[in-house]
N, C-alpha and C positions, 0 to 999 in steps of 0.2 A: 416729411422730415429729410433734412439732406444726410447723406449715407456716412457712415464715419469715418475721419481722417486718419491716413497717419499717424498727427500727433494727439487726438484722442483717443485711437490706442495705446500710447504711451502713455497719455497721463491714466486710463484706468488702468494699464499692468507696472504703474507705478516705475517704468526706466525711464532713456532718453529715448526722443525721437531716432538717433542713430543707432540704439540697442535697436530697433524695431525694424531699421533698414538692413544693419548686418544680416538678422535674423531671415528676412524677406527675400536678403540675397546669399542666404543660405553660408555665409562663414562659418568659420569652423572653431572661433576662438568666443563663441557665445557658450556660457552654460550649461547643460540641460535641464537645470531649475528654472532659469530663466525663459527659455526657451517657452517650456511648459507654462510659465504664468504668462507669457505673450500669448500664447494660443488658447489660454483658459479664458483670458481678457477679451481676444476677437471674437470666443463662439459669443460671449457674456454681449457686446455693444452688438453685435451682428458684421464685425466686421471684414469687406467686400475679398479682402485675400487670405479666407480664415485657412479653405480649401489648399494655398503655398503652405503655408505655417503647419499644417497638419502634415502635409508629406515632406518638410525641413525634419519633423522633429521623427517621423517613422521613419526616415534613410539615416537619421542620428544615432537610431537605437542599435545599440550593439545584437548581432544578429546571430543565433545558435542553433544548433540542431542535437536534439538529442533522439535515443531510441530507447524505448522500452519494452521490457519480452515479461510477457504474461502468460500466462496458462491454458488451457482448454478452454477456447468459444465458447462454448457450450456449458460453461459454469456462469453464473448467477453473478457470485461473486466477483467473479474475473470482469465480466462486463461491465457491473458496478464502478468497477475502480479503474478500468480503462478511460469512461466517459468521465470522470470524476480529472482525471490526470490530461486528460483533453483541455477540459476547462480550465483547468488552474494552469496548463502552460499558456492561455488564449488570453487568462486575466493577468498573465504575473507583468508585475509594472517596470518598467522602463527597459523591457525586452525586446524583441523580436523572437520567438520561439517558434522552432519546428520540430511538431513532434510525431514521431512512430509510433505505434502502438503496436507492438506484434506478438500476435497469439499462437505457442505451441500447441497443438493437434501429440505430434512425439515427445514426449518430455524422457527420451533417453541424452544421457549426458553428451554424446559420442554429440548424436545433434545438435543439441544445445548450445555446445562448447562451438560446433561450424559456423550457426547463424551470431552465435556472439562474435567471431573473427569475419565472420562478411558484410552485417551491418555497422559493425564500427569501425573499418576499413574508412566511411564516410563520416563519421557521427564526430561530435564534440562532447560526448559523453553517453554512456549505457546504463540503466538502471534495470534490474531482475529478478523475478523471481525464481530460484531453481534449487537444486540439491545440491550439497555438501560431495564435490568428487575430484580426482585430479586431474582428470580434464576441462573441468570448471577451472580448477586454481590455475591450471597453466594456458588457458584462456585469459583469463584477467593479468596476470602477468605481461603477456605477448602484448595485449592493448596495452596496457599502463607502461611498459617500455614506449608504444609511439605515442606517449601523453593524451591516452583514452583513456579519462576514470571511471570507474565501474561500483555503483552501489549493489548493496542488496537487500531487497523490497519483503517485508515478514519472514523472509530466513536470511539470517547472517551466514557471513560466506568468510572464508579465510584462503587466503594468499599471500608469498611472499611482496609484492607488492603491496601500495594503501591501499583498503576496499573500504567505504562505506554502509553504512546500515540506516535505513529507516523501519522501523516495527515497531513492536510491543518488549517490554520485560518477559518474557516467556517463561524464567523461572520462579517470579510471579505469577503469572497467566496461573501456570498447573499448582502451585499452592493455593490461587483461591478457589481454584477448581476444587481442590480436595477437600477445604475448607467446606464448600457446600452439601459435599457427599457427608461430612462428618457431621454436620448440623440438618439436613433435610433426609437421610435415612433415618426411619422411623426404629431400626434397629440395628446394628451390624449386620457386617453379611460380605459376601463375594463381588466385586466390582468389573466386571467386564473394558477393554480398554483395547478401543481400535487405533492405529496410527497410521499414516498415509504411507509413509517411508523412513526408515529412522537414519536417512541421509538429510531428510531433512534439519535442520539443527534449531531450527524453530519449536518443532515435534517433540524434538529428543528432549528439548531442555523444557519443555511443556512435563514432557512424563517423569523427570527427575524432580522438578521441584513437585511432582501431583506426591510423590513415593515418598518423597521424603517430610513430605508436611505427617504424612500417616505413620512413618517412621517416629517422630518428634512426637504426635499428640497419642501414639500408642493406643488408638481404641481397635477392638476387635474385628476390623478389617480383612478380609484376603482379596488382596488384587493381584488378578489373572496377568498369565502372562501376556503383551499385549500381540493382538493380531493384526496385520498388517491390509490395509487397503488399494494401496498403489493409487491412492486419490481416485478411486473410479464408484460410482456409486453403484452398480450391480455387486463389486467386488463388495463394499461394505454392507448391503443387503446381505449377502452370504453368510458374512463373518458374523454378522448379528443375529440370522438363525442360527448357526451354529451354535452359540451363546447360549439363546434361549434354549435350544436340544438340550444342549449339552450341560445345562445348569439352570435347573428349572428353579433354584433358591438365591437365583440371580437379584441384588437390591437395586445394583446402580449398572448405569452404563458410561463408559468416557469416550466421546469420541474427537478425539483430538489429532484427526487430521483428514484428509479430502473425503469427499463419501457421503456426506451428513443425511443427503436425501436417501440413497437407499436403507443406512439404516431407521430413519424414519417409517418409510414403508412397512420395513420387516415388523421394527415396534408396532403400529398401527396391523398388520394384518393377521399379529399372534395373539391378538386378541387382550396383550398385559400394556397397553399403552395405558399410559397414568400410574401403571401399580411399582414400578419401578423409578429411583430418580434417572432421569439423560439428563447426560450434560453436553453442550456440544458449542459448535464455534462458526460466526456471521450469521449478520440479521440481512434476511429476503424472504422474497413473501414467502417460500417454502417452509423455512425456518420462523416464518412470524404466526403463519398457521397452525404449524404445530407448539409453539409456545401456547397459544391461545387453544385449542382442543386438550390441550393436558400430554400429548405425546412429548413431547422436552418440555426438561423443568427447568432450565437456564442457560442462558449464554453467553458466550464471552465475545465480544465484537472488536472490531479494529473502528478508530474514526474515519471513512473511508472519507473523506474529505481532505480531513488535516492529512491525514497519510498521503496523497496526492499532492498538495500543497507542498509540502515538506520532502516530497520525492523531487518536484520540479527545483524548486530550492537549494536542496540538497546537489541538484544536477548543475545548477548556475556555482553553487561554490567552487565545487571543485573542479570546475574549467576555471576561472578565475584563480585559484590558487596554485592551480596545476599539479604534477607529480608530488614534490616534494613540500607540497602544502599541509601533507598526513590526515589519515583515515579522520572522515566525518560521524559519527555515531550519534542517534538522536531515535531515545525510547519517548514514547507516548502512551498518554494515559490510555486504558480498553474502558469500554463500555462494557456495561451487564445490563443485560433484559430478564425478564421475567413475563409474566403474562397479565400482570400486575400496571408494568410502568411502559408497553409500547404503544 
């Protein structure tokens, strides 16, 4: 068969023969719909300069660079949704994306606040997760005066500057949190309740709506006052024996913020795993184990997908819109597990 023309590419991408030459000689006043149906057309016929038309239409793609600052390596979750946000900048369409992924080991603000003014010294956008503090706020500031916008990635963040948010409802999150302790304790009783840091605002506004749904449906509850983890899983192992010492008529547990696997542990090695409701947050295999053994009785998850998707997204707008475009906000449905439906 002879190899396909010119203008048989043009009649299957449906232009003219001279749309198909501009294109080949790389102009600037073609499309990029068009563009894109010439090069869907050459891979389709097999045709001879499909290998030009694919790099016409990659040097076309508007080209970005963003950076993302994530949490401790060494979390599950963090990794999760690192590789998750890999992909979705690798697939998101009609880009060029580069992206950072960078993982705190410190997650004191002092630091935080430095790597966020030296990676986006380069960046066309930051996305983050961290704590509620003022060297955070005058961090996003400082960018957002050189038209660096700065989301924030399951904890909302506030600055005088725009700051976006990608997450969850959180004061949903801890109402249906509540909701489960009130319907899956088999009797009232005392509720245990870890948080990771109540700088976080994700956390905070978790244990306000958890309080106030039990405030509202008035059953005989007492929820402890909550103990703090600093995200560190030895640190919630602790907090969770202490619990059980210290409140042997313990029904429920919340653990609503970093840790989940230590107090897992501690549940499972005090011998009351199952006898109590957990509740706790993200599905990985650690947490899907223990779903399934009876040591946590439910979970509330983030879509660790769309959240990545919708981070990448979220990070193309608001370079696109620039400064004065105003804060992006976009809550997402959670997920619930049980041992029932993973």
């Amino acid at each position: 068969m002879a190899r396909p023309t010119i203008r048989d590419l043009a009649e299957a991408a449906g232009v003219s023969v001279s749309t198909v030459n501009r294109v080949l000689g790389g102009a600037e006043n073609v499309r990029a719909p068009t563009v894109r149906r010439v090069l869907d057309a050459a891979e389709e016929i097999g045709f001879y300069g499909v290998g030009t038309i694919q790099s016409r239409v990659q040097s076309a793609r508007p080209k970005d660079r963003f950076v993302v600052i994530l949490q401790q390596p060494g979390r599950h979750f963090y990794q999760e949704l690192g590789r998750n946000l890999e992909l979705a900048a690798q697939s998101f369409e009609g880009r060029d994306i580069r992206l950072d992924v960078v993982y705190m080991e410190d997650l004191s603000s002092d630091r935080i606040a430095a790597e966020m003014l030296e990676l986006g010294a380069e960046a066309d956008g930051i996305a983050i997760v961290t704590a509620e503090h003022p060297l955070i706020r005058e961090a996003i500031d400082r960018l957002s005066s050189k038209g660096v916008p700065v989301i924030g990635v399951i904890a909302p963040l506030n600055a005088s500057a725009n700051v976006g948010f990608v997450g969850l409802d959180n004061w949903k999150v801890g109402r249906t949190a509540a909701w489960a302790f009130n319907h899956l304790c088999r009797t009232p009783g005392k509720i245990g309740i870890l948080v990771g840091n109540h700088r976080y605002r994700n956390q905070d506004l978790n244990e306000s709506g958890f309080r106030s749904y039990f405030r509202e449906h008035g059953r005989d509850f007492t929820l402890l006052e909550p103990l703090l983890t600093y995200e560190s899983s030895a640190v919630a192992r602790e907090m969770t024996e202490r619990l059980l010492a210290e409140h042997p008529d313990l029904v429920g547990l919340y653990i609503s913020g970093g840790g989940i696997t230590g107090a897992i542990s501690a549940l499972r090695d005090s011998g009351r795993s199952g006898e109590l409701v957990a509740v706790g947050y993200e599905l990985f295999d650690i947490t899907r184990a223990a779903l399934i053994d009876g040591t946590l009785t439910l979970l509330i998850s983030h879509p660790l997908k769309r959240l990545a998707e919708e981070t990448i997204a979220g990070l193309v707008r608001s370079k696109v819109s620039g400064p004065s475009g105003g804060s992006q906000r976009l809550l997402l449905d959670f997920e619930i597990y049980t041992s029932e439906n993973i």
